[in-house]
C-alpha positions in Angstrom: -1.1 -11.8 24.4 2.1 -11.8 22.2 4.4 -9.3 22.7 4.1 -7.5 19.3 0.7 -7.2 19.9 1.8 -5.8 23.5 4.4 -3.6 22.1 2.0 -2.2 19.1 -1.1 -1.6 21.5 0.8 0.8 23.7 2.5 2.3 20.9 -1.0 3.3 19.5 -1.8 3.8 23.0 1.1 6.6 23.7 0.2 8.4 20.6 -3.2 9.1 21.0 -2.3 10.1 24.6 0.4 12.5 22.4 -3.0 13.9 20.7 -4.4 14.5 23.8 -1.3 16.3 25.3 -1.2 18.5 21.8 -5.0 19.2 22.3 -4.7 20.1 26.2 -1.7 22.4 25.4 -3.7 24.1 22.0 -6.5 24.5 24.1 -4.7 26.0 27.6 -2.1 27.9 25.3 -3.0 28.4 21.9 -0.8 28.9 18.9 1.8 31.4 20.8 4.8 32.3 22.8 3.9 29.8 25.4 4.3 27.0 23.5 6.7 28.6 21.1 9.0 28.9 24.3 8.3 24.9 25.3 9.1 23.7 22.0 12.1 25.9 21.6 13.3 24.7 25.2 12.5 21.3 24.4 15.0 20.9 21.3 18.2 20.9 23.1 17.5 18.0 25.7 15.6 16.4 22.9 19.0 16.8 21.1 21.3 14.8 23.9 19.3 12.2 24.3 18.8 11.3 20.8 22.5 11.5 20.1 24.0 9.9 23.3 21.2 7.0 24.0 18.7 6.2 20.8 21.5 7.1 18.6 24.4 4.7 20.0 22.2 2.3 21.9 19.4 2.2 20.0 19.3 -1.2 17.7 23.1 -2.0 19.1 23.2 -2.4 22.8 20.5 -5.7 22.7 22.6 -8.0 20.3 25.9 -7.2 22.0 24.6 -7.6 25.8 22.6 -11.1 24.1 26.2 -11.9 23.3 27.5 -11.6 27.3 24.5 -13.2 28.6 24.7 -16.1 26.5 28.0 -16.8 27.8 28.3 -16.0 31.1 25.4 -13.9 32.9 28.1 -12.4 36.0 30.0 -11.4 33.2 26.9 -9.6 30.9 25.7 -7.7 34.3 28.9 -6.4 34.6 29.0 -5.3 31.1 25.5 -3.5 31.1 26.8 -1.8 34.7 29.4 -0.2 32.6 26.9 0.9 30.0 24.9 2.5 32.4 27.7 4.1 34.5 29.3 5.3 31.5 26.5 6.7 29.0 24.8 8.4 32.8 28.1 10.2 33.3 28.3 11.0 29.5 24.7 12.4 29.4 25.5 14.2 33.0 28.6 15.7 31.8 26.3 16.9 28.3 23.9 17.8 30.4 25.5 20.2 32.7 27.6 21.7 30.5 24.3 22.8 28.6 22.7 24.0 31.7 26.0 26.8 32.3 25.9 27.5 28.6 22.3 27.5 28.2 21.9 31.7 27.3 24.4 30.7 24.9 22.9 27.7 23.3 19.1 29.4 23.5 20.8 32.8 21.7 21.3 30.5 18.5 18.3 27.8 18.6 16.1 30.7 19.5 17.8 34.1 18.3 14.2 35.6 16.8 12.8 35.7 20.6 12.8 38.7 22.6 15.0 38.9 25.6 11.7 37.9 28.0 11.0 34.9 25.7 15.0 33.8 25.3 15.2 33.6 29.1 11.5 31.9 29.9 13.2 29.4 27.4 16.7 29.1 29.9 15.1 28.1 32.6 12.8 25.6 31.1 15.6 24.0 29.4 17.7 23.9 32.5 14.8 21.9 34.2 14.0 19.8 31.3 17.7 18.9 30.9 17.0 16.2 33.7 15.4 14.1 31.5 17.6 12.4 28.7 19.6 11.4 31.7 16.5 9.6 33.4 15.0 8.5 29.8 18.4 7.4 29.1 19.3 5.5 32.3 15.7 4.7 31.8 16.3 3.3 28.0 18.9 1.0 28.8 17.1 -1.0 31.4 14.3 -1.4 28.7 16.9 -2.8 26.7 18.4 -5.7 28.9 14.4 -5.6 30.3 13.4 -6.9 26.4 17.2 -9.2 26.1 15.7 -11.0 28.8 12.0 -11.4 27.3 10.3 -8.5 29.4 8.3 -6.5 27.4 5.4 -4.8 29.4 7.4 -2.2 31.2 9.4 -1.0 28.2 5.8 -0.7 26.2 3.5 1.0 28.7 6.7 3.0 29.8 6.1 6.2 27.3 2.3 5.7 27.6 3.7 7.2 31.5 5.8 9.8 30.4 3.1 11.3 28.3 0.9 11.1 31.2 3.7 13.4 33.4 3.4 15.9 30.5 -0.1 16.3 30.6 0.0 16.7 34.7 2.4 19.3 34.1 0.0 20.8 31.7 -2.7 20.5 33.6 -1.8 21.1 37.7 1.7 22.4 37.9 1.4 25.3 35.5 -1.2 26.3 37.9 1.1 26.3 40.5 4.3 27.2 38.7 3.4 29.2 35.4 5.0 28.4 32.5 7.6 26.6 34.9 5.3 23.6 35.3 5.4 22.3 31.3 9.0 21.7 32.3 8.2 19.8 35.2 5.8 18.0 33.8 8.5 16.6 31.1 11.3 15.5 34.4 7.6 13.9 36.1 7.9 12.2 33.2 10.8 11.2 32.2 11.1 9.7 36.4 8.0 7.8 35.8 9.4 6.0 32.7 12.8 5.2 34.5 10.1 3.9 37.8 8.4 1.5 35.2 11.5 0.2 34.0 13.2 0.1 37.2 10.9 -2.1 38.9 10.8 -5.2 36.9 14.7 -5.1 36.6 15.0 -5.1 40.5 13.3 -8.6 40.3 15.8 -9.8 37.8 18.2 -9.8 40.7 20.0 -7.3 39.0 22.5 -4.8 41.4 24.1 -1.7 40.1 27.9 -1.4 40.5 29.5 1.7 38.9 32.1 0.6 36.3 33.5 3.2 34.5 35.9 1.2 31.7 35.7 2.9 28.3 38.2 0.7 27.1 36.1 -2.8 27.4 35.5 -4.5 24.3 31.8 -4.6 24.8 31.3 -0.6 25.4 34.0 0.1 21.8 31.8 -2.5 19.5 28.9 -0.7 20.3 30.1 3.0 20.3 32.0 1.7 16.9 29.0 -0.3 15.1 26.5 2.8 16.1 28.5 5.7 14.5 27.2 5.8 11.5 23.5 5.8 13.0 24.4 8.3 15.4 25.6 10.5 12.3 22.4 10.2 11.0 20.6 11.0 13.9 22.7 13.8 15.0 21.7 15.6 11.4 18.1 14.9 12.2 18.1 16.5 15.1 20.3 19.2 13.8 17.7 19.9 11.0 14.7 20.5 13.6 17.1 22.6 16.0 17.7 25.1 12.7 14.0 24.8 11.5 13.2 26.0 15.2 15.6 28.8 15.3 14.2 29.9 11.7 10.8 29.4 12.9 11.4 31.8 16.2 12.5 34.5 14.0 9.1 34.5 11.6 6.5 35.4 14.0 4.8 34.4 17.2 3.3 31.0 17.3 5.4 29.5 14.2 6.9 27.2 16.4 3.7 25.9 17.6 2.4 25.6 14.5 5.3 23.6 13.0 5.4 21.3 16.0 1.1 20.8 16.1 1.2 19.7 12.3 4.4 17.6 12.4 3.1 15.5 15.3 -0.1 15.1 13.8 1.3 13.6 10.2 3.4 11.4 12.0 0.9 9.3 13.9 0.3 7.5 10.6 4.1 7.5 9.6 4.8 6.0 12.9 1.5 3.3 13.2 1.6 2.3 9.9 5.2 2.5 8.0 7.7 2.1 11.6 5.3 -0.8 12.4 6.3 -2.3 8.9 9.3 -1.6 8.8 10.5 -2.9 12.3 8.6 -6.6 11.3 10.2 -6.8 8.0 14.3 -5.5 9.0 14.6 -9.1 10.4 13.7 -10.9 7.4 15.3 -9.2 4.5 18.8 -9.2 6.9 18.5 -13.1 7.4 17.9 -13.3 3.9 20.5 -11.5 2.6 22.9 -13.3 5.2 21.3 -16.6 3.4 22.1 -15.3 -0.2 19.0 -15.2 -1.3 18.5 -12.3 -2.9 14.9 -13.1 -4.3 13.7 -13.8 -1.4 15.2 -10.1 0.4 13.4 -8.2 -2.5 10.3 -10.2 -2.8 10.0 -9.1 1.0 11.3 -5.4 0.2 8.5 -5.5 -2.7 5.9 -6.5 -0.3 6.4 -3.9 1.8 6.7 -1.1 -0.2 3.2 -2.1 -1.8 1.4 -2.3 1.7 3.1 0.8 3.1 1.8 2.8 0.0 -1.2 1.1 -0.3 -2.2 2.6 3.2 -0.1 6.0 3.1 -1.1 7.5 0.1 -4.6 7.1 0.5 -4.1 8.4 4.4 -2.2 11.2 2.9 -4.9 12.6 0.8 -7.4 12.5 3.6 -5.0 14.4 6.0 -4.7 17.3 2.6 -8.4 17.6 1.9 -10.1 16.9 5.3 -7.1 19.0 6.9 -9.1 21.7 8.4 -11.2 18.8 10.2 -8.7 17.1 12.1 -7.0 20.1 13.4 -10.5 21.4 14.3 -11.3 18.1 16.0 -7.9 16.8 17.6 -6.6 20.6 18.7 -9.6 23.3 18.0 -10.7 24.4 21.8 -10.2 26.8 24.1 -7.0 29.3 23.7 -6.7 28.1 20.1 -8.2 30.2 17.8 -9.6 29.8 14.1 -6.5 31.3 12.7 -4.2 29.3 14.1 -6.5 26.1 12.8 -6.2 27.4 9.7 -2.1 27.9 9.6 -1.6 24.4 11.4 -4.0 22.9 8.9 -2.1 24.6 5.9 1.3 23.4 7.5 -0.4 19.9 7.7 -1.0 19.5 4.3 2.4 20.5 3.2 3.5 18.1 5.6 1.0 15.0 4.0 2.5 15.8 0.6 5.8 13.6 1.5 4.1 11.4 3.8 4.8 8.6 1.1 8.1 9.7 1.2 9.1 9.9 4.7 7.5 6.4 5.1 9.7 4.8 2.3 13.2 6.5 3.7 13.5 4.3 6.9 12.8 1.0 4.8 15.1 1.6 2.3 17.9 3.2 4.8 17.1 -0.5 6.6 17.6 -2.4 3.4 21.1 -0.4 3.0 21.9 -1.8 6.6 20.5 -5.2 5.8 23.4 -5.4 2.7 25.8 -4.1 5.1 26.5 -0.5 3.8 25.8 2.0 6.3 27.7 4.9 4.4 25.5 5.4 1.6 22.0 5.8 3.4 23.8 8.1 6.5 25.8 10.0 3.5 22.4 10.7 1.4 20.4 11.6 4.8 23.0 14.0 5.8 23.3 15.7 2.2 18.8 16.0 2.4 19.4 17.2 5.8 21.2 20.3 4.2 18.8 20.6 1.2 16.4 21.5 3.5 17.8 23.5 5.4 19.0 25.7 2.0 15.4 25.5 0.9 14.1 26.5 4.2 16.2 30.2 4.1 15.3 30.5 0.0 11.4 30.0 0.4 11.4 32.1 3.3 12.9 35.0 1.5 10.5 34.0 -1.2 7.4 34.3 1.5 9.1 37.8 3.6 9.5 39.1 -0.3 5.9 38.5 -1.1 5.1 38.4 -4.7 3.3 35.7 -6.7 4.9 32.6 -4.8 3.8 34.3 -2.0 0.3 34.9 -3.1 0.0 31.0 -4.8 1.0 29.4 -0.7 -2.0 31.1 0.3 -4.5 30.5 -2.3 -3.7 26.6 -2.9 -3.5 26.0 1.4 -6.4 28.7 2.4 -4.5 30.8 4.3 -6.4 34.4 5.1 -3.6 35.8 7.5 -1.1 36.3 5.1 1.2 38.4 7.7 2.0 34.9 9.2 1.8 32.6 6.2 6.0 32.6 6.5 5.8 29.8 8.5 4.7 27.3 5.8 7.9 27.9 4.3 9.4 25.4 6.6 6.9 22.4 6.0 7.0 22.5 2.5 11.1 22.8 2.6 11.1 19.4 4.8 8.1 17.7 2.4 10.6 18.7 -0.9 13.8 17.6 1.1 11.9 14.1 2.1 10.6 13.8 -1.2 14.5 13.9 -2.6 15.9 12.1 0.0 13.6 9.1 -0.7 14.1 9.1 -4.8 18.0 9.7 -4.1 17.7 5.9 -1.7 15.7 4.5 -3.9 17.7 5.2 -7.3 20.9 4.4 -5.2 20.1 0.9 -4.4 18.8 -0.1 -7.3 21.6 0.9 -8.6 23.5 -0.8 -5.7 21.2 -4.0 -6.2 21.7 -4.9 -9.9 18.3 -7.6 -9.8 16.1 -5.0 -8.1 12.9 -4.4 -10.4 11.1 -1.3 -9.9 8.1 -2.6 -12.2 7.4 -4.6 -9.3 6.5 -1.2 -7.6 5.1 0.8 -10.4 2.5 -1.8 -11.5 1.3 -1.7 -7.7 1.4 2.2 -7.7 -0.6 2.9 -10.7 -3.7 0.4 -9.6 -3.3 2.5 -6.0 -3.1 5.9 -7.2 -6.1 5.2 -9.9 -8.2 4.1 -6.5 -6.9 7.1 -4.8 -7.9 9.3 -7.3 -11.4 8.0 -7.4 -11.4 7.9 -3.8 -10.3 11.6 -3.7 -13.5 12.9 -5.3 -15.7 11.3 -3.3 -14.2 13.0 0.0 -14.8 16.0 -1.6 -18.1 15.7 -2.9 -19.0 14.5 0.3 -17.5 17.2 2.4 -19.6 20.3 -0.1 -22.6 18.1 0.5 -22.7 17.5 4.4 -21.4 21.1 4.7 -24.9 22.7 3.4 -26.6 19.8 6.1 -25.0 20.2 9.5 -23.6 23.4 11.6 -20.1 23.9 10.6 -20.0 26.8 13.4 -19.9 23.2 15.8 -17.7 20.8 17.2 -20.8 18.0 16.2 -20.7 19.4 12.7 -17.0 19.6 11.7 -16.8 15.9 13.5 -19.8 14.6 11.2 -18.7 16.4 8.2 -15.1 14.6 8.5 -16.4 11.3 9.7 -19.0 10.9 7.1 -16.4 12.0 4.0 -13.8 9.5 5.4 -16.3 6.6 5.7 -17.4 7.7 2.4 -14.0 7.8 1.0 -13.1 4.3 2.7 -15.8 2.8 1.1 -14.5 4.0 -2.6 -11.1 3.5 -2.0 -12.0 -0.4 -0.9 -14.5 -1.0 -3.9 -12.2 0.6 -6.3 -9.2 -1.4 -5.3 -11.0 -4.8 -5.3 -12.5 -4.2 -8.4 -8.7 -3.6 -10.1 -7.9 -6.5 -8.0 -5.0 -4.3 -6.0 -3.5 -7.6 -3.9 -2.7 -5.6 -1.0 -6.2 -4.5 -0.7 -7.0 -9.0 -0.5 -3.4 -9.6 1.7 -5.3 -6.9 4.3 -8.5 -8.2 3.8 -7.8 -11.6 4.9 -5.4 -10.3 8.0 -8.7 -8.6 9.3 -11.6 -11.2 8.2 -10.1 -14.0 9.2 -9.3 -13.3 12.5 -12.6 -12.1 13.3 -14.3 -15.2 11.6 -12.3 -17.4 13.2 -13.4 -15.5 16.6 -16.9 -14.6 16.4 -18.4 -15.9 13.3 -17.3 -19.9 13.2 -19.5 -21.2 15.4 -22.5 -19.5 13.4 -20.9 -20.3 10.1 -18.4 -23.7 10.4 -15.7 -23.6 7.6 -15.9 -26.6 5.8 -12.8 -28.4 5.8 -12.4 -31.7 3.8 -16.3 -31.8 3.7 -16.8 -32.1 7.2 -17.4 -28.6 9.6 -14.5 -27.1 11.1 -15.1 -24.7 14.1 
């Protein structure tokens, strides 16, 4: 088994595991100020780690310990031991200083809670607030773990820590209260540093604190990962205000924001990030190579396959919305209403799934020319947009009146007393939406030979299918509806199932029939294989006219 394949299957693995988390905390918890304090407490270590580790180690540390151990291996040991010593003591210092200031920090990232809620929220962030420093520790052992060709730890690693969550969910709140989410996340966070651990030990690796900030290894990373970290630190900025705006609307908007977000990522995340991190490779190498036909053809291709499998996955998430939430999270503690909200917020959400798909490829083909300025500068700029447009549209929604009343009628929303909280998902899906066109128009721009016909032509032939395909998941969904009992978990299910099949069918037919080539390029990735495994021996290819197995 290759290690992409390794890598992807526990990738998809982890996430469905995420679904099952989400659906085992909407059932236990529902919609409400349990989960609306976890999230909230979650933001701040979530913050740290992304900042101090993914942010300045994420795509840098590998090439620049690769360097070290190419040389000389005493010498590369002794430069990741001063990685880790350093970037621990870093994320420790971080770390405690946010435990003693956490009533501060929690004031601001949480002000709309009540004094109860606020301090629920301190202590699980204290307790949380042990994890970036394991996931961290734990991050940079994946990272010499992979330098050295050792994949299986670092993929099934977050399959474990998802696995801590849902123990914590499941036993320790039992034992604990609302206590035991946060123990659940340090469980873990130690089970992903054990998995990493364990295979580095049999490297014959030995830790020996260094603590040399001025080594040359330690500044080119810190110095080549700046801009990234930039970047990142505005991301994480933007969800930290979206949860302090989302604590002061009503209870359960956290939850709500947090349900549908997770759930529009899984295909942002399995299909565009899976893209995206196969393709950065090949467009750098070409551009190093000066062949800039060869970078775009490559950027072409995979703007056409990304869309050709988002767009169509967006419209299913906007018109069989109320399905999947039902399905994936509808149990238990979580009511109809709050299937309804987290399926409105969902489809704002699928609106800029296109978008939000397209930003990291295009932010990677800045990097692959070698300007990191323009993509950080653009993300930081939508990172404000959105921000602005989450404090006008929910004035807009607290004010009522007609944009108020349009929200509800075009997402479905019956409790209008908490429709406010939509006012965040559709500022992020405009903000995405303009951050994407403001990449795109840059490098072309930037890129004097790009062609965007090369996209459109694609586009129009997809969207044509989509539409098609569109009216048949809502045909099908009316007609199923008056067949099975939608008052059941076996009805919703079959109601969904059948209009996606339905709607997969169309969407295939139609894009063969315009000839779409994406629709043939994935055609022949999945037939093949599967001829080539199970069908040859009952139908030989003939090669050269003699049979082939």
């Amino acid at each position: 088994m290759s290690a992409a394949f390794m890598i992807g299957f526990f990738s998809f693995l982890s996430k469905i595991l995420g679904l099952v988390r989400n659906r085992i905390f909407a059932g236990e918890f529902g919609a409400g100020d349990t989960l609306d304090i976890y999230f909230a407490a979650f933001r701040i270590p979530d913050f740290i780690y992304n900042l101090l580790i993914i942010g300045v180690l994420g795509s840098v540390f590998i090439p620049v310990f690769a360097e070290y151990l190419a040389r000389d291996k005493k010498e590369a040991w002794w430069f990741a031991n001063n990685v880790l010593t350093v970037f621990a003591a870093g994320v420790a210092v971080f770390s405690v200083a946010a435990i003693i200031f956490a009533p501060q920090i929690i004031s601001l990232v949480a002000f709309g809670f009540d004094a109860q809620k606020q301090q629920a929220t301190i202590d699980l962030t204290r307790i949380m607030f042990l994890s970036p420093l394991l996931l961290g520790i734990s991050s940079i052992i994946g990272s010499i773990l992979q330098t050295n060709k050792m994949f299986f730890s670092f993929a099934v690693a977050p399959v474990f820590y998802n696995i801590g969550i849902i123990l914590g969910a499941v036993f320790f709140v039992d034992f604990f209260g609302i206590i035991g989410l946060a123990v659940g996340v340090a469980l873990g966070a130690f089970l992903h540093l054990i998995i990493n651990l364990l295979p580095l030990l049999r490297l014959g690796f030995k830790f020996r604190p260094v603590f040399n900030l001025m080594h040359p290894g330690l500044r080119k990373v810190f110095w080549l990962s700046l801009p990234r970290t930039i970047g990142l630190a505005a991301y994480q900025l933007n969800f930290i205000v979206i949860t302090a705006l989302a604590s002061a609307v009503s209870a359960g908007s956290i939850s709500v924001f947090n349900f549908a977000n997770d759930l529009q990522y899984v295909p942002i995340g399995i299909v565009a990030l899976s893209f995206i991190t196969a393709v950065f490779p090949a467009l750098s190498s070409s551009w190093a190579k000066g062949d800039v036909k060869g970078f775009l053809d490559e950027l072409y291709l995979s703007v056409n396959q990304i869309l050709f499998l988002v767009i169509p996955i967006s419209i299913f998430l906007i018109l069989e919305r109320a399905q999947i939430v039902r399905v994936i999270l509808g149990y238990g503690a979580f009511s109809w209403e709050d299937t309804r909200l987290t399926a409105a917020a969902l489809g704002a959400f699928a609106i800029s799934i296109f978008a939000q798909s397209l930003i990291p490829l295009f932010s990677r083909a800045f990097y692959a020319i070698s300007d990191t300025k323009t993509p950080v500068f653009i993300n930081v700029v939508c990172v404000f947009i959105n921000i602005f447009l989450s404090f006008w549209f929910l004035r807009l929604m607290d004010g009522g009146g007609q944009f108020f009343e349009l929200v509800g009628r075009l997402l479905k929303v019956s409790d209008m007393d908490n429709i406010s909280v939509l006012a965040l998902p559709l500022a992020f899906s405009i903000s995405s939406i303009i951050n994407f066109l403001w990449l795109y128009f840059a490098f072309s721009t930037k890129v004097a030979e790009f062609d965007s016909s090369r996209i459109l032509n694609s586009i129009v032939k997809i969207n044509i299918a989509v539409a098609l395909m569109a009216m048949a998941v809502y045909l099908t969904l009316r007609l199923v509806a008056g067949i099975v009992d939608m008052r059941t978990f076996a009805g919703i299910f079959l109601q969904g199932a059948a209009a996606f099949l339905v709607g997969l069918a169309v969407y295939s037919s139609i894009s063969y029939l315009l000839k779409i080539s994406e629709f043939f390029a994935f055609w022949e990735a999945l037939y093949l294989p599967v001829r080539k495994l199970f069908l040859s021996r009952l139908f030989p290819v003939q090669v050269n006219g003699s049979e082939k197995l």
